[in-house]
Gaussian input, Z-matrix of N, CA and C with variables (Angstrom, degrees):
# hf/3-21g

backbone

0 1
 N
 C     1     B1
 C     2     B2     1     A1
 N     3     B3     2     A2     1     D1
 C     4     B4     3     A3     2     D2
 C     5     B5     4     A4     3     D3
 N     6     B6     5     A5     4     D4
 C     7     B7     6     A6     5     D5
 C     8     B8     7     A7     6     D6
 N     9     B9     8     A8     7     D7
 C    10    B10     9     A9     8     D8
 C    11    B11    10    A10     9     D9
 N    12    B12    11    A11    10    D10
 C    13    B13    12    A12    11    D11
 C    14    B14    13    A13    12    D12
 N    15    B15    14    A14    13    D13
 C    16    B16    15    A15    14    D14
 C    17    B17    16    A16    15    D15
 N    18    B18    17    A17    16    D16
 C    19    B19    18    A18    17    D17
 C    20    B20    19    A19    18    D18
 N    21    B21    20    A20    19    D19
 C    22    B22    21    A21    20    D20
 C    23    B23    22    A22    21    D21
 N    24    B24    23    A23    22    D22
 C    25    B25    24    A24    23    D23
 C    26    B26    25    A25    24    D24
 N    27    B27    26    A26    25    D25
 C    28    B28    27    A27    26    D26
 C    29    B29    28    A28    27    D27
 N    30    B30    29    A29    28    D28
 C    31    B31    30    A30    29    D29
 C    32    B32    31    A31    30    D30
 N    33    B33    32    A32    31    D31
 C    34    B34    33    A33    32    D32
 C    35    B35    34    A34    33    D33
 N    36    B36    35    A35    34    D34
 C    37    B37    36    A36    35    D35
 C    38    B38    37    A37    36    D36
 N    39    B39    38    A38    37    D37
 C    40    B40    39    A39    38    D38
 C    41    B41    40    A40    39    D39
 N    42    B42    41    A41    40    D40
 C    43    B43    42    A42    41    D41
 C    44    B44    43    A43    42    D42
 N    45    B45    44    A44    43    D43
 C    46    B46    45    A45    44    D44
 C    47    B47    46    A46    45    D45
 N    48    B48    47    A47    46    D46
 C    49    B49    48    A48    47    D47
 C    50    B50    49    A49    48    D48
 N    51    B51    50    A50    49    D49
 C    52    B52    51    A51    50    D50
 C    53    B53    52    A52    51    D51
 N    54    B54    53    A53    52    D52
 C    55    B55    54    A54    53    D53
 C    56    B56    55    A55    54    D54
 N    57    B57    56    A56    55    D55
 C    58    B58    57    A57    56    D56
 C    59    B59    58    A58    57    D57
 N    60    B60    59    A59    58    D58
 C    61    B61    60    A60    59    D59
 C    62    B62    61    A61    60    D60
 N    63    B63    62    A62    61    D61
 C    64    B64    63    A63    62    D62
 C    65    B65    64    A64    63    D63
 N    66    B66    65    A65    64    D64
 C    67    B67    66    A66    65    D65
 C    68    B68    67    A67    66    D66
 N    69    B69    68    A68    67    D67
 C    70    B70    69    A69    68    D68
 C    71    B71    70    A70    69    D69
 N    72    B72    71    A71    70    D70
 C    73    B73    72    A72    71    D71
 C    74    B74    73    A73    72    D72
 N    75    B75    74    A74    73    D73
 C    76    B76    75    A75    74    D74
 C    77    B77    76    A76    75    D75
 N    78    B78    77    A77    76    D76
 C    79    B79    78    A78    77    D77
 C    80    B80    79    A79    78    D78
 N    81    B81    80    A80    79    D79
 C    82    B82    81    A81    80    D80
 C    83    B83    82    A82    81    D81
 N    84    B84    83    A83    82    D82
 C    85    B85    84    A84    83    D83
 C    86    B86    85    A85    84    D84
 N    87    B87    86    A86    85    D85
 C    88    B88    87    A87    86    D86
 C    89    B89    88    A88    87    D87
 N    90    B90    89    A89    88    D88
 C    91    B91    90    A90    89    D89
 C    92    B92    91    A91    90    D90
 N    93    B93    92    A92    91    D91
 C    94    B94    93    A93    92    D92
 C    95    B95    94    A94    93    D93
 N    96    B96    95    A95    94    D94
 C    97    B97    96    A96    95    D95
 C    98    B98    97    A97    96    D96
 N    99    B99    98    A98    97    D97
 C   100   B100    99    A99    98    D98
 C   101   B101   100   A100    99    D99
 N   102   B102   101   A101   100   D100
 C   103   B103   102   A102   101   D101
 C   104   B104   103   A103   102   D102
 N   105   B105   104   A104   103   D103
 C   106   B106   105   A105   104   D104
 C   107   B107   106   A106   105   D105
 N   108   B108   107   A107   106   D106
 C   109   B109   108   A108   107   D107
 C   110   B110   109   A109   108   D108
 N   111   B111   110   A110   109   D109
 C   112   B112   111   A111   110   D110
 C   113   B113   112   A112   111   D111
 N   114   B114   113   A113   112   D112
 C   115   B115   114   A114   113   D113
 C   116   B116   115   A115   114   D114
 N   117   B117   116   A116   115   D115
 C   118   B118   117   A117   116   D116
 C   119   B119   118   A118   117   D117
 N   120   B120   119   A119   118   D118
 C   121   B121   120   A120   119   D119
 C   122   B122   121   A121   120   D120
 N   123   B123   122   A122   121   D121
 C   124   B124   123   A123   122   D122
 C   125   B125   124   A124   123   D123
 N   126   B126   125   A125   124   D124
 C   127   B127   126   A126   125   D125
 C   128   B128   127   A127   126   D126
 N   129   B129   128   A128   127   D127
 C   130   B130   129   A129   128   D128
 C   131   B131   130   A130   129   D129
 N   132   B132   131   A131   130   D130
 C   133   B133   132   A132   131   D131
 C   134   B134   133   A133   132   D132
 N   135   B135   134   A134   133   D133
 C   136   B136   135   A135   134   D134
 C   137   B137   136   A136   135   D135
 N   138   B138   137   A137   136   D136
 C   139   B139   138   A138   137   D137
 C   140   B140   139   A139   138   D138
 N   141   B141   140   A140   139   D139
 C   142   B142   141   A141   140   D140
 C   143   B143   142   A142   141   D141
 N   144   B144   143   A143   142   D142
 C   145   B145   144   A144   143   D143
 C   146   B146   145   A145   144   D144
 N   147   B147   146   A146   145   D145
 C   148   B148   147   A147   146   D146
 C   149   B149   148   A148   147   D147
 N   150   B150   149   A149   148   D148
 C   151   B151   150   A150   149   D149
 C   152   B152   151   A151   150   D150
 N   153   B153   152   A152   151   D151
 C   154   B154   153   A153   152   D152
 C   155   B155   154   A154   153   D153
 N   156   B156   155   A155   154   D154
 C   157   B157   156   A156   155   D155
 C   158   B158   157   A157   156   D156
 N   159   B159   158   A158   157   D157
 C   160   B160   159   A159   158   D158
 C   161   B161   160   A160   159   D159
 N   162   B162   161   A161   160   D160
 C   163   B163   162   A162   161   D161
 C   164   B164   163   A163   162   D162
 N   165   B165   164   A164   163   D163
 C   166   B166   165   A165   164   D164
 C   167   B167   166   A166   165   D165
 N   168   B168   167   A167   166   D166
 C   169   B169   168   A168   167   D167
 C   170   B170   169   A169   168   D168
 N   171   B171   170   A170   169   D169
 C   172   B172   171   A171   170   D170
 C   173   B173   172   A172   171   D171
 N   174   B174   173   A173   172   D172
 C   175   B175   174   A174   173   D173
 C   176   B176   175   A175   174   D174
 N   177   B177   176   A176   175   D175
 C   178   B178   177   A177   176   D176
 C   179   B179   178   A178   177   D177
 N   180   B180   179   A179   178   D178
 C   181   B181   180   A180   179   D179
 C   182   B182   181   A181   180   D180
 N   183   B183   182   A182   181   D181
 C   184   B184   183   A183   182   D182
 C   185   B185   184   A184   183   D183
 N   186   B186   185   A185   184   D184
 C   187   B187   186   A186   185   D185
 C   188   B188   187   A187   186   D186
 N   189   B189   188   A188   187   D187
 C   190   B190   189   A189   188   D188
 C   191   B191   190   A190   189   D189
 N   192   B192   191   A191   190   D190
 C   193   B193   192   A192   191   D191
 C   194   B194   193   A193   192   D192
 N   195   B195   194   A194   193   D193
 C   196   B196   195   A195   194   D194
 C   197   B197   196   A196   195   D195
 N   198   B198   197   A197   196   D196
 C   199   B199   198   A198   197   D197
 C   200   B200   199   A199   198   D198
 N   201   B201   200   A200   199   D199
 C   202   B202   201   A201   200   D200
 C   203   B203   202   A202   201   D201
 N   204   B204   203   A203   202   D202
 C   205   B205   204   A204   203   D203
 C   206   B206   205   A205   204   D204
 N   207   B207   206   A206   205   D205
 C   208   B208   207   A207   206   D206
 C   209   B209   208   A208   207   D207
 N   210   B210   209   A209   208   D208
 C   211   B211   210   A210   209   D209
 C   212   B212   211   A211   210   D210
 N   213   B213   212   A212   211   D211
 C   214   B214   213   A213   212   D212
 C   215   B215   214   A214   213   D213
 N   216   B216   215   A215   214   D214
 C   217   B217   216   A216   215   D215
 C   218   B218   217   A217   216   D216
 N   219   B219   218   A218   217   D217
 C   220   B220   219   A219   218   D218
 C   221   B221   220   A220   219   D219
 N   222   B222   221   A221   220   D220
 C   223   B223   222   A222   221   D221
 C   224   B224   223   A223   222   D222
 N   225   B225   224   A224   223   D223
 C   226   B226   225   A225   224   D224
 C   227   B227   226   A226   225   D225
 N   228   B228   227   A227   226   D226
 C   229   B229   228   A228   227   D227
 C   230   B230   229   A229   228   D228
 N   231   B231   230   A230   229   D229
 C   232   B232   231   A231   230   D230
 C   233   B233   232   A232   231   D231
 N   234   B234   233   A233   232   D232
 C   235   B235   234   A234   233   D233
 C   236   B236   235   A235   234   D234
 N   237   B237   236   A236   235   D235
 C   238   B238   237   A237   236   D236
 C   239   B239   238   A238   237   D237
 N   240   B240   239   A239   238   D238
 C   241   B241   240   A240   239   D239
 C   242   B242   241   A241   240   D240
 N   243   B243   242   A242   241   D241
 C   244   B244   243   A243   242   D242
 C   245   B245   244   A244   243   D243
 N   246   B246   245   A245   244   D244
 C   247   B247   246   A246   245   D245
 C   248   B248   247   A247   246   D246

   B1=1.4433
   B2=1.5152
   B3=1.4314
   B4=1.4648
   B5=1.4324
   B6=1.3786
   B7=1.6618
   B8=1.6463
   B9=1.2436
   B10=1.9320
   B11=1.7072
   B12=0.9039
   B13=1.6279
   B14=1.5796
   B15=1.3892
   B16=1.7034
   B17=1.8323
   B18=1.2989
   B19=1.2217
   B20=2.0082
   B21=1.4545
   B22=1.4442
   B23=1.8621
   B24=1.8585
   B25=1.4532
   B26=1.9619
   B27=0.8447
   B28=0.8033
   B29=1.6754
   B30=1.6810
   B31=1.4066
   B32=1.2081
   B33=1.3511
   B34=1.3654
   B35=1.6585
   B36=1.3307
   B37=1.4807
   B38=1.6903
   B39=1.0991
   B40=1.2860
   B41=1.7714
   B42=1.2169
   B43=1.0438
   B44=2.1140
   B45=1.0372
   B46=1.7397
   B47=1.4788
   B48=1.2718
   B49=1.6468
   B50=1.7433
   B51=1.3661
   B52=1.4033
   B53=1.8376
   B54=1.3166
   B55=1.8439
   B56=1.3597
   B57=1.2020
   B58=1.5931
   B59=1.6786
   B60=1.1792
   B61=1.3518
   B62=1.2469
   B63=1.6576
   B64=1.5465
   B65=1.4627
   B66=1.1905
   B67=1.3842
   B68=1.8134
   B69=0.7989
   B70=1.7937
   B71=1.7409
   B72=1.2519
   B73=1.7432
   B74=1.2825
   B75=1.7859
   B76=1.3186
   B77=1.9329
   B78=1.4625
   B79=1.4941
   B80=2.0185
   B81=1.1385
   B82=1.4018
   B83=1.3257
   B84=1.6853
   B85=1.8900
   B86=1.2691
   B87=1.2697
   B88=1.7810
   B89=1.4261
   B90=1.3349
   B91=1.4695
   B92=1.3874
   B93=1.4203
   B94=1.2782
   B95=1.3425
   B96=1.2294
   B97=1.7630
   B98=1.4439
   B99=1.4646
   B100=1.6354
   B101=1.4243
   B102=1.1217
   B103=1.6443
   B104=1.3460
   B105=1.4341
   B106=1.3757
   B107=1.3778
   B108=1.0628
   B109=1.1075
   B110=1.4525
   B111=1.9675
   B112=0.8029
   B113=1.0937
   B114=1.3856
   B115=1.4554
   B116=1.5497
   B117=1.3919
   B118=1.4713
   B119=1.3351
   B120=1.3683
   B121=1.6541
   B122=1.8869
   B123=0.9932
   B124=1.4982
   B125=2.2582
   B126=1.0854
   B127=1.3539
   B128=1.3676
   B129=1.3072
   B130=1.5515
   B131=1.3720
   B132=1.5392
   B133=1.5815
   B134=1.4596
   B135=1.8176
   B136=1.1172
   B137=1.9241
   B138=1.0047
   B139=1.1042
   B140=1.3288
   B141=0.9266
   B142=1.5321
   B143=1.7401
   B144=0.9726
   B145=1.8801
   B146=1.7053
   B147=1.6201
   B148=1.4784
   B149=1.3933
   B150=1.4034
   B151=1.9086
   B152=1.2916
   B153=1.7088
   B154=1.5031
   B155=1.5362
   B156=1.2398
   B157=1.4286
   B158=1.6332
   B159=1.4407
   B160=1.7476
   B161=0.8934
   B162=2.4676
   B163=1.4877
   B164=1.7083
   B165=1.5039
   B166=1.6770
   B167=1.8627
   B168=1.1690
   B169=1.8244
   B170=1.4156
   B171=1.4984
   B172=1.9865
   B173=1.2985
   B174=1.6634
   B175=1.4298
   B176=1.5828
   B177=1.7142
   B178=1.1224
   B179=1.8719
   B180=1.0677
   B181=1.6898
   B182=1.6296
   B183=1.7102
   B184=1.3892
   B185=1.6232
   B186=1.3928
   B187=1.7948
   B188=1.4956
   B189=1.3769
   B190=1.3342
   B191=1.3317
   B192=1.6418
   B193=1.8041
   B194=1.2657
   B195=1.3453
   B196=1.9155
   B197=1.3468
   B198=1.6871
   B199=2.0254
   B200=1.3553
   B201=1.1204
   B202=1.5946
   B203=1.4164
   B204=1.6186
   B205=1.2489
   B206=1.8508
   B207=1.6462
   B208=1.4659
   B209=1.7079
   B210=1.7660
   B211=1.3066
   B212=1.4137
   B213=1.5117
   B214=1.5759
   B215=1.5595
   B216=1.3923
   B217=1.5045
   B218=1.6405
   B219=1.5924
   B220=1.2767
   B221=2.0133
   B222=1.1675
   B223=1.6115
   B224=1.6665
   B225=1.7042
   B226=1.7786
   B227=1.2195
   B228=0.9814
   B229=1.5478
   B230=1.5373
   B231=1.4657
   B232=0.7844
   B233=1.4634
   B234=1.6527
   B235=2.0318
   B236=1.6146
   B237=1.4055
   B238=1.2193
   B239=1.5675
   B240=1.3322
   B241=1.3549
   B242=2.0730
   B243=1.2430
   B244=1.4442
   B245=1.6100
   B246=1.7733
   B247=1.7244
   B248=1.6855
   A1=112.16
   A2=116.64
   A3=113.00
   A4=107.63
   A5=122.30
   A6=139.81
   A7=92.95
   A8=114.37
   A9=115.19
   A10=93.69
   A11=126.69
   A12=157.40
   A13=127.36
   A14=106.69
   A15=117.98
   A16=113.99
   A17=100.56
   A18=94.60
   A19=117.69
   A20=88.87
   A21=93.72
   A22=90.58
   A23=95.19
   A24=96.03
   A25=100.74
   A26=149.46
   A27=167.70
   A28=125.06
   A29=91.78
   A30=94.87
   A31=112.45
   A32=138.29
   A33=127.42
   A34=137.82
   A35=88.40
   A36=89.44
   A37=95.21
   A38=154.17
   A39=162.65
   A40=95.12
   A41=123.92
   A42=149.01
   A43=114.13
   A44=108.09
   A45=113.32
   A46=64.20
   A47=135.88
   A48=144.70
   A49=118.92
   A50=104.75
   A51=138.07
   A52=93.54
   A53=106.47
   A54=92.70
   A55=105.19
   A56=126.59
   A57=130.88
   A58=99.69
   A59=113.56
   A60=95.99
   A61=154.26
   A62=93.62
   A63=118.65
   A64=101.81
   A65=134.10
   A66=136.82
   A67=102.97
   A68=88.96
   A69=88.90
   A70=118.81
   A71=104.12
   A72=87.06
   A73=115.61
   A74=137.88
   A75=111.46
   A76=115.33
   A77=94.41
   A78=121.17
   A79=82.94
   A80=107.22
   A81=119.51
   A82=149.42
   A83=74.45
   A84=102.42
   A85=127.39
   A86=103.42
   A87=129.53
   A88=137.31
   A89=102.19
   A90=121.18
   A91=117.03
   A92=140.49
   A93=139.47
   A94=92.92
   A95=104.24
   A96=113.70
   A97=112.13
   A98=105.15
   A99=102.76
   A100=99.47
   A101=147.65
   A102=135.38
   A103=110.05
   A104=121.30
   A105=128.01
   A106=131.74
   A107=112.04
   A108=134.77
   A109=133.53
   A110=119.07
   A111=110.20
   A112=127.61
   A113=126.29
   A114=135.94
   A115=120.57
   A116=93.11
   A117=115.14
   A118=106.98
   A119=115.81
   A120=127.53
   A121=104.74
   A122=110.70
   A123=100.50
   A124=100.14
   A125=106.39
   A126=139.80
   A127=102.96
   A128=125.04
   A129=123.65
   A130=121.02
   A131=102.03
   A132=89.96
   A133=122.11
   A134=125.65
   A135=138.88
   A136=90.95
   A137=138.14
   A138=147.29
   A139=111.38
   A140=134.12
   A141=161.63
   A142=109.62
   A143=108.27
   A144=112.31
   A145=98.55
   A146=120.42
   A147=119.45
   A148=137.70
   A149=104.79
   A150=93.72
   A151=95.80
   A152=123.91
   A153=100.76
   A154=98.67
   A155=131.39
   A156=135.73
   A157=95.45
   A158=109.12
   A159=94.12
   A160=126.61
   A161=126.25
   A162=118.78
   A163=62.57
   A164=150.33
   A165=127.13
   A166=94.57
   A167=121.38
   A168=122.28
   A169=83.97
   A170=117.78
   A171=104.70
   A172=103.26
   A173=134.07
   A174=123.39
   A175=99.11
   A176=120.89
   A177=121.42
   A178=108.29
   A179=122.25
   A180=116.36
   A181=91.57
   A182=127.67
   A183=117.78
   A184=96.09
   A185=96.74
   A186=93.45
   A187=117.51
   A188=123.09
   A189=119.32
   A190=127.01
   A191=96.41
   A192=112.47
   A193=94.87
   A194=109.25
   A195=127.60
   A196=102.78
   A197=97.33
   A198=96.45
   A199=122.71
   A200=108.71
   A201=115.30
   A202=111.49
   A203=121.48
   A204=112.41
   A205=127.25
   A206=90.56
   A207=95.68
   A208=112.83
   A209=111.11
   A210=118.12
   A211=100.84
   A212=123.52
   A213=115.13
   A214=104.54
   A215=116.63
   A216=126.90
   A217=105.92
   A218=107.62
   A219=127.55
   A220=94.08
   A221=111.23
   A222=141.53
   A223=112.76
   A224=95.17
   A225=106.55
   A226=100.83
   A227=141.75
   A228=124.13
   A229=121.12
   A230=152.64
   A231=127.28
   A232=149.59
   A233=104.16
   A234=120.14
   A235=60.88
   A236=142.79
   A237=144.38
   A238=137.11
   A239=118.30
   A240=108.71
   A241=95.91
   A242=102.75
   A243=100.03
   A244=127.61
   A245=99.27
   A246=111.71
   A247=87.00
   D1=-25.64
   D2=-172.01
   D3=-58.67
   D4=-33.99
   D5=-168.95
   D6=-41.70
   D7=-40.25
   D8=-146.89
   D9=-103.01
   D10=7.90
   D11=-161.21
   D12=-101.83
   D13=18.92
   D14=-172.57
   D15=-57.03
   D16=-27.99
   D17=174.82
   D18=139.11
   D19=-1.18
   D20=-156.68
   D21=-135.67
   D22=169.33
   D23=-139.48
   D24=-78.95
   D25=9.85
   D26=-152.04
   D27=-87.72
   D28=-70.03
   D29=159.81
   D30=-115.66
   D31=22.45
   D32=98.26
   D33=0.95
   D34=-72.52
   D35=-178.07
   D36=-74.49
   D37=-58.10
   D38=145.72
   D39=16.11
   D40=-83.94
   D41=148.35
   D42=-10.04
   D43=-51.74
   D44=-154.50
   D45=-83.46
   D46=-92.61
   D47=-170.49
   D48=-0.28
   D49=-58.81
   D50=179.96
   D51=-64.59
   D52=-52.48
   D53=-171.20
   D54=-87.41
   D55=4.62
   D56=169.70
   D57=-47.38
   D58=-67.37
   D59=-177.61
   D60=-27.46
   D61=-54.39
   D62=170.37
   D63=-59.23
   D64=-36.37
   D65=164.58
   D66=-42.65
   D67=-91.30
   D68=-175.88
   D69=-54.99
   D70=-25.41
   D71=154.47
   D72=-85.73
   D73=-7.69
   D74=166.81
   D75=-59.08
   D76=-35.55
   D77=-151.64
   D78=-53.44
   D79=-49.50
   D80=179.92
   D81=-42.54
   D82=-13.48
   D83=-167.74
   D84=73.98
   D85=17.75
   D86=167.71
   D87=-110.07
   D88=46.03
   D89=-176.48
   D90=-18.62
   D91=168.58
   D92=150.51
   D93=-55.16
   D94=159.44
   D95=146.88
   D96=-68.41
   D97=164.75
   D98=-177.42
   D99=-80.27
   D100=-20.08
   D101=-177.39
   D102=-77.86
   D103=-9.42
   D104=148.96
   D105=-130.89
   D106=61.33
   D107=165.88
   D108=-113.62
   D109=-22.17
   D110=140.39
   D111=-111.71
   D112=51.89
   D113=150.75
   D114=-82.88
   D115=-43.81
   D116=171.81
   D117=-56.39
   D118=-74.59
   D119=-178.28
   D120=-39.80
   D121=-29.90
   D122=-157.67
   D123=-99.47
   D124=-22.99
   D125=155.61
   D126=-51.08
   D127=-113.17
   D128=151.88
   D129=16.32
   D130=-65.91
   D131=-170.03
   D132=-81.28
   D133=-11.17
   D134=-179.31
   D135=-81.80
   D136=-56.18
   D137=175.85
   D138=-40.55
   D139=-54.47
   D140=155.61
   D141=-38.21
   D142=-25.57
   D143=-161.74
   D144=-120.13
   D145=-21.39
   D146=157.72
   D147=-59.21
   D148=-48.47
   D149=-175.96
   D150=-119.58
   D151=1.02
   D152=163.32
   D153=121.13
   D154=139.45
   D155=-167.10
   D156=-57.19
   D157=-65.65
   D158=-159.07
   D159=-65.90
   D160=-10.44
   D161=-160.00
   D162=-97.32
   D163=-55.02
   D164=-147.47
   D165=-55.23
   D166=-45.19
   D167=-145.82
   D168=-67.31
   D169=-47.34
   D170=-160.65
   D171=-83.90
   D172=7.84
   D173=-173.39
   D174=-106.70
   D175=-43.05
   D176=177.97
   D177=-62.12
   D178=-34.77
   D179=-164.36
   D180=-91.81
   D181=-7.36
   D182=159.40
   D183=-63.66
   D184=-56.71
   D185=-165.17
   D186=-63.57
   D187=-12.63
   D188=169.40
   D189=-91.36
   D190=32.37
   D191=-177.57
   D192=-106.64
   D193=-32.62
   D194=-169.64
   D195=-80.27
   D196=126.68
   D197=138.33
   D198=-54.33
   D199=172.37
   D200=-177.38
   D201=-60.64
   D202=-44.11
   D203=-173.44
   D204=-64.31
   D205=-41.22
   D206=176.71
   D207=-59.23
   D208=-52.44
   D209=178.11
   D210=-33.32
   D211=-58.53
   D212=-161.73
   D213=-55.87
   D214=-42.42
   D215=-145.89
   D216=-75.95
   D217=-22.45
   D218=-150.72
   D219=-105.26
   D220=-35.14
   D221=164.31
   D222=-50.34
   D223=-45.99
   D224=-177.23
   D225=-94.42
   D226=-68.76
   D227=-175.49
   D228=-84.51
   D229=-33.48
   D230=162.04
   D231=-56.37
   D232=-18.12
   D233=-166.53
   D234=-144.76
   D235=84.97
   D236=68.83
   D237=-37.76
   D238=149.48
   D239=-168.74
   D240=-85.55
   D241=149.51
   D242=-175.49
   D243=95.69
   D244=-7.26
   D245=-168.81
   D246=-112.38

């Protein structure tokens, strides 16, 4: 995920969407594994520090409505550059 991660708010939000998931599988009682967990965590927090606490919090808990596939699908075309 860091790849989509330049620094700016954009794919940022791209980013918060995509870790929505892991959000709702913690909620699940399905933690990351620990060998990704701080990838995630460290991910997160660069994600988190781009477009600003409130546009990352309302894009990730969109994405933690999503399965993984839609999150991605919803990740690629909507917070595309140009949309």
């Amino acid at each position: 995920m860091e790849a989509v991660l330049p620094g700016h708010g954009p794919a940022a939000t791209r980013v918060a969407v995509l870790l929505g998931p892991a959000a709702a599988r913690r909620r699940a009682g399905a933690p990351l594994p620990p060998a990704e967990r701080a990838d995630a965590d460290r991910v997160t927090a660069s994600a988190r520090a781009a477009p600003g606490e409130d546009a990352f919090s309302e894009e990730y808990e969109r994405g933690a409505r999503l399965g993984p596939a839609e999150a991605l699908h919803r990740a690629r075309t909507e917070h595309s550059p140009g949309r």
